[in-house]
C-alpha positions in Angstrom: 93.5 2.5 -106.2 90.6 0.2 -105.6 92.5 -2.9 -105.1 94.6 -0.4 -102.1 91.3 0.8 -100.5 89.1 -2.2 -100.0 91.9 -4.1 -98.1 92.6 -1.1 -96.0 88.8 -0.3 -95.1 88.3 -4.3 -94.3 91.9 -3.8 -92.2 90.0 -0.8 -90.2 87.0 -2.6 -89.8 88.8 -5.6 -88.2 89.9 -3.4 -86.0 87.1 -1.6 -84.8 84.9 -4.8 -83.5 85.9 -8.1 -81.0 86.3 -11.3 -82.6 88.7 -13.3 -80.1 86.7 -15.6 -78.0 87.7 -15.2 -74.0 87.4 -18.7 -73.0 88.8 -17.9 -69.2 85.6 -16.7 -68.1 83.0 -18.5 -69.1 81.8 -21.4 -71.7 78.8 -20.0 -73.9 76.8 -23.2 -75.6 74.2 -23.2 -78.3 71.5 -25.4 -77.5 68.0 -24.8 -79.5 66.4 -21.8 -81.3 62.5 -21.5 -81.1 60.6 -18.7 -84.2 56.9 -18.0 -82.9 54.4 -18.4 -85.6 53.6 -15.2 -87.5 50.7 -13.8 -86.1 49.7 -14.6 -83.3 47.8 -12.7 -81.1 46.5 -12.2 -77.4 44.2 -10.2 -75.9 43.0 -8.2 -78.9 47.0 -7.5 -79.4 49.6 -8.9 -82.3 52.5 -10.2 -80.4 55.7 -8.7 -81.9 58.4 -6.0 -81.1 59.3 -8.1 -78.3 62.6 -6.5 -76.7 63.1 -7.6 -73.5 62.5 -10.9 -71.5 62.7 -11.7 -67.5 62.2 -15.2 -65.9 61.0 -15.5 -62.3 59.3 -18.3 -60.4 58.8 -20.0 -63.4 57.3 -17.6 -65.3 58.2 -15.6 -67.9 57.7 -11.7 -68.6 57.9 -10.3 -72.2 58.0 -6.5 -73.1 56.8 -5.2 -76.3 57.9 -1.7 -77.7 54.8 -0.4 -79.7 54.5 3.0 -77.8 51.2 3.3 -79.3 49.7 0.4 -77.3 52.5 -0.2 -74.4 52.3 -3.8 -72.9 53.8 -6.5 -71.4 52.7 -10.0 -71.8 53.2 -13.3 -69.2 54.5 -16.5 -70.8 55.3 -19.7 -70.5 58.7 -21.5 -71.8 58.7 -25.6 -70.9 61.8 -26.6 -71.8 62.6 -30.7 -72.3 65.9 -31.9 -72.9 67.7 -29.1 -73.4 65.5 -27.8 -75.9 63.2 -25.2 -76.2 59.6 -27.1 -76.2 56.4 -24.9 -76.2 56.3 -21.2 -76.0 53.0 -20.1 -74.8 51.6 -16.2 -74.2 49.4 -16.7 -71.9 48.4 -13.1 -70.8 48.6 -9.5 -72.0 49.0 -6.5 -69.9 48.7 -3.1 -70.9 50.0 -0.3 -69.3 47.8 2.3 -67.6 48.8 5.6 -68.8 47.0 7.4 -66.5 48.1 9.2 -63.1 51.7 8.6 -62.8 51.9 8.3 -67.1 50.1 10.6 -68.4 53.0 12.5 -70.0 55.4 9.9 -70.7 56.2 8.2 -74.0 56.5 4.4 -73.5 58.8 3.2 -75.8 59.9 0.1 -73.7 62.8 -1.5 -74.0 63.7 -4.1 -71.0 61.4 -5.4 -67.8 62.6 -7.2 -64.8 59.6 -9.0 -62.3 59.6 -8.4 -58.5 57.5 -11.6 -57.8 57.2 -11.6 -54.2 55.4 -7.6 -54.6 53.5 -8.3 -57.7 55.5 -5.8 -59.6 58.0 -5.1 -62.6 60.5 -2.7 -63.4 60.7 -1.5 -66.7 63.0 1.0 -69.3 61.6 3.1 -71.6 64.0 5.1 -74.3 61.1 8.0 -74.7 60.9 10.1 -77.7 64.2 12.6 -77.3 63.4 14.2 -80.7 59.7 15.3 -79.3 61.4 15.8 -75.9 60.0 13.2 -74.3 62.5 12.0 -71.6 63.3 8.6 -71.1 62.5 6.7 -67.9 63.0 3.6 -65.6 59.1 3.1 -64.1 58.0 0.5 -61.4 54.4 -1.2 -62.3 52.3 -3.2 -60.8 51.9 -6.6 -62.5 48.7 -5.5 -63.6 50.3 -2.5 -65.5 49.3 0.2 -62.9 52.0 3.0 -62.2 53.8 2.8 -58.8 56.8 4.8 -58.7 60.1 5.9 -61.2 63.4 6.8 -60.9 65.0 10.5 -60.7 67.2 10.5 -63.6 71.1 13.0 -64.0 70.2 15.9 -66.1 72.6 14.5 -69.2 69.8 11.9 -69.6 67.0 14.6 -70.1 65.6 15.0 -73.6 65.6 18.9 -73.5 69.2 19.0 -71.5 72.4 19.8 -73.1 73.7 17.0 -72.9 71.6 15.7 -74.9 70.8 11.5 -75.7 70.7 10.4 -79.0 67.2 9.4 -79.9 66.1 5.4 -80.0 69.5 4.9 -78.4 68.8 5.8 -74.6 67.4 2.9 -71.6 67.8 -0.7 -73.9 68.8 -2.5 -70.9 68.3 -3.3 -67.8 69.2 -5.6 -64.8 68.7 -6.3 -61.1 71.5 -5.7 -59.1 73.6 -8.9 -57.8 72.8 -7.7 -54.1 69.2 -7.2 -54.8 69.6 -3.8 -53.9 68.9 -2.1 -57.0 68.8 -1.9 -60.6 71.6 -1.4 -63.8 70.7 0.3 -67.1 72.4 0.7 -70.3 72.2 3.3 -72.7 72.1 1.9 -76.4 74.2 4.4 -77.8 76.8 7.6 -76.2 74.7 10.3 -75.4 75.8 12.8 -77.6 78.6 14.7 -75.8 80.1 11.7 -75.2 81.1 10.6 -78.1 80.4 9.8 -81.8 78.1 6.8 -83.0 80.2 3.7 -83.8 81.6 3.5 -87.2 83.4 0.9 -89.1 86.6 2.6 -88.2 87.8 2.4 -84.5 85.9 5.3 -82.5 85.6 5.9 -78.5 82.1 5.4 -78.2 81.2 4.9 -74.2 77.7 4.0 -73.2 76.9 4.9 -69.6 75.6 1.9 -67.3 73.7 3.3 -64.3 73.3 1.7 -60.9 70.0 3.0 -59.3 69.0 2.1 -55.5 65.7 0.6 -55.2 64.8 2.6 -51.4 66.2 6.2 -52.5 64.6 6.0 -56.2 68.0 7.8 -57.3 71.4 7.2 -58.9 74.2 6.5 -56.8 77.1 4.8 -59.6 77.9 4.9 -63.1 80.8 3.1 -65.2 81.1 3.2 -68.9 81.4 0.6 -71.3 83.0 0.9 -74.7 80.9 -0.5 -78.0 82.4 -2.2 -80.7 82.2 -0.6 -83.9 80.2 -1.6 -87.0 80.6 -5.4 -87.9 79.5 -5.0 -91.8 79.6 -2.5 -94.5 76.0 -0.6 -95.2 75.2 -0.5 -98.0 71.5 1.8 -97.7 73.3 4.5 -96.0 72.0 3.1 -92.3 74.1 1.0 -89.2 74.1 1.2 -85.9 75.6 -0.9 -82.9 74.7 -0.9 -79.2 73.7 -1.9 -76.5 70.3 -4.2 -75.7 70.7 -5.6 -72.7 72.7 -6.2 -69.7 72.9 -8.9 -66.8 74.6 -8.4 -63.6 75.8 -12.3 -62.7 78.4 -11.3 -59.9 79.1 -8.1 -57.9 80.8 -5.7 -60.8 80.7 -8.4 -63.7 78.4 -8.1 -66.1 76.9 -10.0 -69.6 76.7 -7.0 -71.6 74.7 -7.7 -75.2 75.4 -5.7 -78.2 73.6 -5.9 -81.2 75.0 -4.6 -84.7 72.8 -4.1 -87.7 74.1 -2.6 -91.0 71.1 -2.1 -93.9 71.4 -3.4 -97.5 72.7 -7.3 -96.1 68.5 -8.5 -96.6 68.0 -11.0 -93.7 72.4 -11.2 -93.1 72.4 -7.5 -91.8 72.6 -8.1 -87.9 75.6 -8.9 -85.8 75.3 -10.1 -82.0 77.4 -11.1 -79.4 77.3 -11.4 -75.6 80.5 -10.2 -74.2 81.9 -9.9 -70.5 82.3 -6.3 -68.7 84.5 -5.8 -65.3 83.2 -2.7 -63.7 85.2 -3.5 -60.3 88.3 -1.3 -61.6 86.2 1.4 -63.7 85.5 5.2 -62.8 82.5 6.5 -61.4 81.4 8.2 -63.8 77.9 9.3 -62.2 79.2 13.3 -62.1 80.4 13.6 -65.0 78.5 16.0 -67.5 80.3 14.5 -70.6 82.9 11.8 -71.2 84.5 13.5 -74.2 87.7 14.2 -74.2 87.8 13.4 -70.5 90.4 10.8 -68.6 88.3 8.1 -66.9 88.9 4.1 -66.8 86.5 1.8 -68.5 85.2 -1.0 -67.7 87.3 -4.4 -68.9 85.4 -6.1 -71.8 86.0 -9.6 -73.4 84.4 -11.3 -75.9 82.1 -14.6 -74.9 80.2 -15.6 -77.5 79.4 -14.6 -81.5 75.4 -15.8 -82.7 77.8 -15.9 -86.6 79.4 -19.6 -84.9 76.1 -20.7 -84.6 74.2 -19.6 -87.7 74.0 -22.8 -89.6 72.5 -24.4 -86.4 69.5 -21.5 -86.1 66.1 -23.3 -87.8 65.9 -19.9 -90.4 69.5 -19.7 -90.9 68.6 -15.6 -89.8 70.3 -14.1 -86.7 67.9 -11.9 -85.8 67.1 -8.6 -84.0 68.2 -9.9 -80.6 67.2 -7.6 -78.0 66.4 -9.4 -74.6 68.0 -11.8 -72.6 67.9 -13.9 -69.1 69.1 -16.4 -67.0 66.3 -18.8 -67.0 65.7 -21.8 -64.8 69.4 -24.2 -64.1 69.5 -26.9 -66.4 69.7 -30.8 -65.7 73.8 -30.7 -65.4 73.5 -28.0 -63.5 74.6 -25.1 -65.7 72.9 -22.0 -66.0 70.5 -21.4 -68.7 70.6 -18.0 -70.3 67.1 -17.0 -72.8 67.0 -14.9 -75.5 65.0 -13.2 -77.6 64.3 -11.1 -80.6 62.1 -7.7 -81.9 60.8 -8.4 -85.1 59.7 -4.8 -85.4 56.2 -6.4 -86.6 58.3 -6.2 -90.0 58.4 -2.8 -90.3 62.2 -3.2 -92.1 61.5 -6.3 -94.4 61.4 -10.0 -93.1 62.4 -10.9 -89.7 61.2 -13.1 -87.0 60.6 -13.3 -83.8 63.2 -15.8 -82.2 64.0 -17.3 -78.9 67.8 -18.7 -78.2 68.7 -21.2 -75.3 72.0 -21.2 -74.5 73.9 -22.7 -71.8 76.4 -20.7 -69.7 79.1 -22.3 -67.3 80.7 -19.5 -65.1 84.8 -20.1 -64.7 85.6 -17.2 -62.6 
């Protein structure tokens, strides 16, 4: 019987994530890895649980998610021949929970800068298990509360819908036209369908367009997640969604990010994959997904971090959270920067890692 079942579960898992590389869209290159020392620290504050990164006139713009001590910090990247030179934090901002915060729960996940008005946008998953909704906020650069976006009722934490806790606002992007921003969920919310497993299961995350002027929703696609890469073996995996880029109007990088416990410092899988929205329902009105008739958006795989493990300085691909186009290399290619949460080693060793890769659009 044994010799029957372990083929047959490593047949289903095969099944249930992407591994064919779609080389019609775009070509994915590994270029450098950079790990930060271990601590270091700025402003009175260990830098860690970094889960989110933006680029803008140069500069760089770093969330962390310590909900005890919300913050952002401003950094600079030099890059020299297609490698990743110095890494410098330069400044940390924390957030001013006062008017405008006082009752939300800052578990941030993404940020995206608005240079030319000083500001940032920024996700934050909340604490669904304590009720605390999660929210999309606009800061000022100095970490003052300026406005936030009015959320569907399926995203509330005391609705009946209901999101899965730690698995709500991961990503987020500005829209191609400028117009407004995207966010991900990390996981279904829970009427929409079932956690992925390592067995095929319909698992849509909801990706939210949100106009910038009228602070509201006004589209909504969904977005099917792999299923689990590797076989846990402490009873814990998860895969979803950590961040999201919009590069043209309706195509999207999407990451996803797979972790399965008991594999040490081998437990993560993470891939960047393409999403076509221009053919998917609006899904903005409906209550739940389940069981309901609705077209996805097209996905195809770009790029697996596994190809380029042996290349990565630790040999360790990481907690990968954030990512961003960052400034257009020498050939003219577009850089894309990413980087990982270390979860200031909360679940045993891991690092905190930036990627440069180089990505050549085809289509």
């Amino acid at each position: 019987m044994k010799r029957i079942l372990l083929p047959a579960l490593c047949l289903l898992c095969s099944c249930a994530t992407t591994n064919k590389i779609n080389k019609n869209i775009a070509e994915v290159n590994f270029l450098d890895d950079f790990v930060l020392p271990e601590n270091v620290r700025t402003g009175n504050t260990e830098v860690g649980g970094l889960s989110g990164i933006d680029y803008a006139q140069g500069k760089y713009f770093i969330i962390c998610d310590q909900p005890g001590n919300p913050r952002f910090y401003k950094a600079e990247i030099q890059l020299k021949e297609n490698k990743i030179d110095t890494v410098t934090i330069e400044e940390v901002v924390k957030i001013d929970q006062s008017a405008g915060l006082e009752d939300a729960y800052l578990d941030l996940e993404s940020i995206r800068a608005i240079p030319e008005e000083n500001a940032v946008f920024v996700s934050s998953e909340g604490q669904i298990e304590k009720n605390k909704d999660p929210g999309i906020y606009k800061l000022s650069e100095d970490g003052k509360f300026i406005k936030k976006f009015s959320l569907p009722g399926y995203f509330s934490a005391s609705g009946e819908q209901k999101p899965r806790n730690n698995g709500v606002f991961e990503g987020l992007a500005k829209s191609y036209d400028g117009k407004g921003y995207w966010t991900s969920t990390e996981l279904p919310l829970e009427k929409d369908g079932p956690k992925p497993k390592l067995f095929p299961t319909k698992s849509p995350v909801r990706i939210t367009l949100f106009d910038s002027e009228e602070e509201k929703p006004v589209r909504q696609f969904a977005y099917k997640l792999d299923g689990i890469s590797k076989i846990p073996f402490l009873y814990f995996a998860v895969n979803g969604v950590t961040e999201i880029l919009e590069y043209k109007k309706d195509q999207f990088l999407v990451l996803e990010r797979a972790y399965s416990s008991g594999h040490g410092t081998n437990g993560n899988t993470v891939k960047i994959f393409s999403a076509n929205a221009a053919n998917a329902t609006n899904t903005l009105e409906m209550q739940q997904l389940k069981n309901k008739d609705y077209q996805l958006a097209e996905k195809k795989l770009l790029f697996n971090f596994k190809s380029v493990k042996d290349k990565l300085q630790e040999g360790i691909i990481d907690n990968i959270e954030g990512m961003t186009f960052g400034p257009t290399l020498p050939n003219g290619n577009q850089s894309l920067i990413l980087i990982s949460d270390n979860n200031f080693n909360s679940m045993g060793k891991q690092i905190t890692q930036l990627i440069l890769l180089e990505i050549k659009f085809l289509q």
